[in-house]
C-alpha positions as CSV (number, residue, x, y, z in Angstrom):
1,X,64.9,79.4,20.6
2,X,68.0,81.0,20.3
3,X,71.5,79.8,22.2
4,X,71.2,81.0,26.2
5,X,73.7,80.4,29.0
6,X,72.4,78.6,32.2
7,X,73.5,78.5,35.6
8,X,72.2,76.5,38.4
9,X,72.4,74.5,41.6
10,X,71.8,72.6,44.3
11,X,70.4,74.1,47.5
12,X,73.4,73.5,49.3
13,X,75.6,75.1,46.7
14,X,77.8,71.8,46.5
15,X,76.8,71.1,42.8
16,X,76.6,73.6,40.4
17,X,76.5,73.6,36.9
18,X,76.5,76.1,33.7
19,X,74.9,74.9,30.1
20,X,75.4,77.0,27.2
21,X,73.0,75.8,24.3
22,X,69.3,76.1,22.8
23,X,67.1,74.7,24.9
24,X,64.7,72.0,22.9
25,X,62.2,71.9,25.3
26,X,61.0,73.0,28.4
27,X,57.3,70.7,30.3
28,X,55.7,69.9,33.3
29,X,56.0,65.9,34.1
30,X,53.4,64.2,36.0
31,X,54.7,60.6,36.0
32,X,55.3,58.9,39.3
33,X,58.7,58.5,38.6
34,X,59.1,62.4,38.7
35,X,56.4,62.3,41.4
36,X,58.7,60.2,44.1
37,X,62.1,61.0,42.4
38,X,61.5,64.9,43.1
39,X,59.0,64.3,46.1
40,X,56.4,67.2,44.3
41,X,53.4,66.1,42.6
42,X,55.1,67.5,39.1
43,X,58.5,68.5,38.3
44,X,59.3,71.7,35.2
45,X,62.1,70.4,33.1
46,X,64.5,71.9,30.6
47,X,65.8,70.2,28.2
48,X,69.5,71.3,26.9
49,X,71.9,69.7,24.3
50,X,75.4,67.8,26.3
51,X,77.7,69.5,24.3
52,X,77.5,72.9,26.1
53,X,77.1,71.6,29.7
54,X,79.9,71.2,32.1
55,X,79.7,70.8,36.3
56,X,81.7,73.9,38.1
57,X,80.9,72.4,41.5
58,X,81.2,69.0,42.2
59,X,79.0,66.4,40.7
60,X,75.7,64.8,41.8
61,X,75.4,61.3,43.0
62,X,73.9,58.9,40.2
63,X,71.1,57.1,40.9
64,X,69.3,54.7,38.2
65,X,65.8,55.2,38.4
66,X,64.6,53.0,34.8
67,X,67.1,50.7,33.1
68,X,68.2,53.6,30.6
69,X,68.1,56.6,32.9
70,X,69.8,58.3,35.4
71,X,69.1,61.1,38.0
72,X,71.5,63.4,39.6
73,X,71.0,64.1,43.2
74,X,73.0,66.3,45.5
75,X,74.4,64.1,48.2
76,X,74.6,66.4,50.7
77,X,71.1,68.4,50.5
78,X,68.9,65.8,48.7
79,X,68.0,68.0,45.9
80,X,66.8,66.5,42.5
81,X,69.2,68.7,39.5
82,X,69.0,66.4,36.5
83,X,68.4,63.5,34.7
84,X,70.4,61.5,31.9
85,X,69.1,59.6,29.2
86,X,71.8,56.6,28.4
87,X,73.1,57.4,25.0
88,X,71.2,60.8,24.6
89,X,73.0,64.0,23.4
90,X,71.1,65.5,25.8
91,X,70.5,66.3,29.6
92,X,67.3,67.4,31.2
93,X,67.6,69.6,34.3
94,X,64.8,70.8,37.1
95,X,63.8,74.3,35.8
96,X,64.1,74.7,39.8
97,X,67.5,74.3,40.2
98,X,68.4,76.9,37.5
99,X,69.8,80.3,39.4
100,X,66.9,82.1,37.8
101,X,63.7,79.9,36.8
102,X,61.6,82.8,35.4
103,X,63.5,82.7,32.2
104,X,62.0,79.3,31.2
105,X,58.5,78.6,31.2
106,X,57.2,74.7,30.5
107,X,55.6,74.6,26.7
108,X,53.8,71.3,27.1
109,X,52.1,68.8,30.0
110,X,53.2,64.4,29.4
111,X,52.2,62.0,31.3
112,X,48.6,63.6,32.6
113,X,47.4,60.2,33.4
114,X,49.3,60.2,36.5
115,X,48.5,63.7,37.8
116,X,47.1,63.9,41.0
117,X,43.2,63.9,41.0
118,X,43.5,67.5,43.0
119,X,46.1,69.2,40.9
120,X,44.0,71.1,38.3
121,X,46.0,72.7,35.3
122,X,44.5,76.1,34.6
123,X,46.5,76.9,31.8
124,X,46.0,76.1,28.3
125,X,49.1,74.4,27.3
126,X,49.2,70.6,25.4
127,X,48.5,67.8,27.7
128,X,50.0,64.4,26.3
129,X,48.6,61.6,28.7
130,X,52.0,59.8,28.3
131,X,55.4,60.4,27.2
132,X,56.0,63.3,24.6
């Protein structure tokens, strides 16, 4: 993919962000982890390099979900935005929060093994039963 700018947010419009990069991968996650951290039964990710991402509303709250990973939440409106890998160049963000979602479409399905027994995928895409 080539370089794209992204904007997004929180629902409140405290937190706001804008990444300028290539995104390396867009997926659907079906771990519990997403499951509870989120509160939906998957969560769409984008996956875009550090080095072009900067805040331009305030910042979420941290919260440490797994010993080498954080989540940003907005404190105000609850609203999951992101989640950073300790050490990693890059961030993942919710394909939700971005101002327009349409232009990124998940390539891939990881951790099936936790999906809900009544969520059925209907689309063809890879399906990795754990992390990809």
């Amino acid at each position: 993919m080539a370089e794209q700018t992204f904007e997004g947010g929180c629902l409140c419009g405290r937190i706001r962000y804008r990444a300028t990069g290539r995104p390396e991968r867009s997926h659907y996650c079906h771990c519990r982890m997403c499951q509870r951290g989120v509160g939906s039964v998957l969560t769409a990710w984008l996956d875009l390099p550090l080095a072009g991402f900067a805040w331009s509303g305030d910042e979420p709250a941290w919260y440490r979900s797994a010993p080498d990973l954080r989540r940003g939440l907005c404190p105000t409106c609850g609203a999951s935005i992101c989640t950073l890998p300790d050490g990693d160049d890059h961030i993942w963000l919710t394909i939700a929060s971005l101002d327009d979602p349409e232009r990124i479409s998940p390539t891939f399905h990881m951790w099936t093994s936790s999906r809900v027994s009544w969520l059925e995928i209907a689309d063809e895409l890879p399906r990795h039963d754990g992390q990809a």
